[in-house]
N, C-alpha and C positions, 0 to 999 in steps of 0.2 A: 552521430546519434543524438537524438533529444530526448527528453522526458515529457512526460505526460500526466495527468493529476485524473485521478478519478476519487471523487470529495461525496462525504453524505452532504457537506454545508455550504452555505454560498461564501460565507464568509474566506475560508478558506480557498476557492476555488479565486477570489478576486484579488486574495492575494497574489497566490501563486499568477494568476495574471498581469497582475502588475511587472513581476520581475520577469515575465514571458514566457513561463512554461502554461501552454496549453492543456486543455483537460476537459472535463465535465462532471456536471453533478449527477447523482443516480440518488434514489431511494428504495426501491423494490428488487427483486433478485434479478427478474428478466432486465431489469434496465442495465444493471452489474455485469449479468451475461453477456449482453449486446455492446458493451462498454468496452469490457474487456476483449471480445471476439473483434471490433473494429482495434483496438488498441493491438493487437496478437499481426493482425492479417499488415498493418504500418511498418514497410522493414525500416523505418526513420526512427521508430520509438525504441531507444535501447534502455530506457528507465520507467518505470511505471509507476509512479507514486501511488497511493493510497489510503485515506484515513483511517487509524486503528479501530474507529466506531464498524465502520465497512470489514474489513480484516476481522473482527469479533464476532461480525452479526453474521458471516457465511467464507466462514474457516474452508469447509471443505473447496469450496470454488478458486480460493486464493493459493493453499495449499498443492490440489493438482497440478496448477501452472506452475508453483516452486519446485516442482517435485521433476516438471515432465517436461519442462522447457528450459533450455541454458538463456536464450534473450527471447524477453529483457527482463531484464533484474525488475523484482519487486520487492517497493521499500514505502515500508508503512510508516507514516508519519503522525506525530499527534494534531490535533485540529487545535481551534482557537480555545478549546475547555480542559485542555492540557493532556500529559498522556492517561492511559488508563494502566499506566504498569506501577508495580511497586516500587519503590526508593531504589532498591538494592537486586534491581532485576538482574544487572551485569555480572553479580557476582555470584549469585543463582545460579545463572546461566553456564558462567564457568565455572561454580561447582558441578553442577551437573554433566557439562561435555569431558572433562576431563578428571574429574572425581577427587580433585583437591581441596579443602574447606580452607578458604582466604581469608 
């Protein structure tokens, strides 16, 4: 299985080329859709990268495929402008899933 970068930026997408994981840039939904629908239809892709700007700006599209497909895993990465989550997401998170305050 390999992974696959789908990037709002180029910066990010030349990265990840450099160390070999292929991918593409999108900017508009349909391009996302199409992105994602040849990424889905690759039984080679077990990893789908993704920029958190993309993941934020069309949640729903990202979400469905978490929800309604086992592969490949989608894992949202922050781009070159760092993430867009709080300090203390992790522990947000796990107060939340399990209702313990850390």
């Amino acid at each position: 299985m390999r992974m696959y970068l789908i990037s709002d930026n180029i910066d990010t997408y030349t990265g990840m080329k450099l160390s070999g994981v292929g991918g593409v840039v999108v900017h508009t939904r349909p391009e996302l859709k199409a992105a994602l629908e040849e990424a889905l239809a690759d039984n080679t892709i077990g990893i789908i990268l993704i920029t958190e700007k993309l993941s934020n700006e069309f949640p729903e599209i990202i979400n469905d495929i978490k929800l309604n497909k086992r592969i490949p895993l989608i894992v949202e990465i922050p781009d070159r402008h760092g993430t867009g989550r709080k300090p203390d997401f992790i522990t947000a998170y796990v107060n939340e899933a399990i209702g313990l305050k850390l």
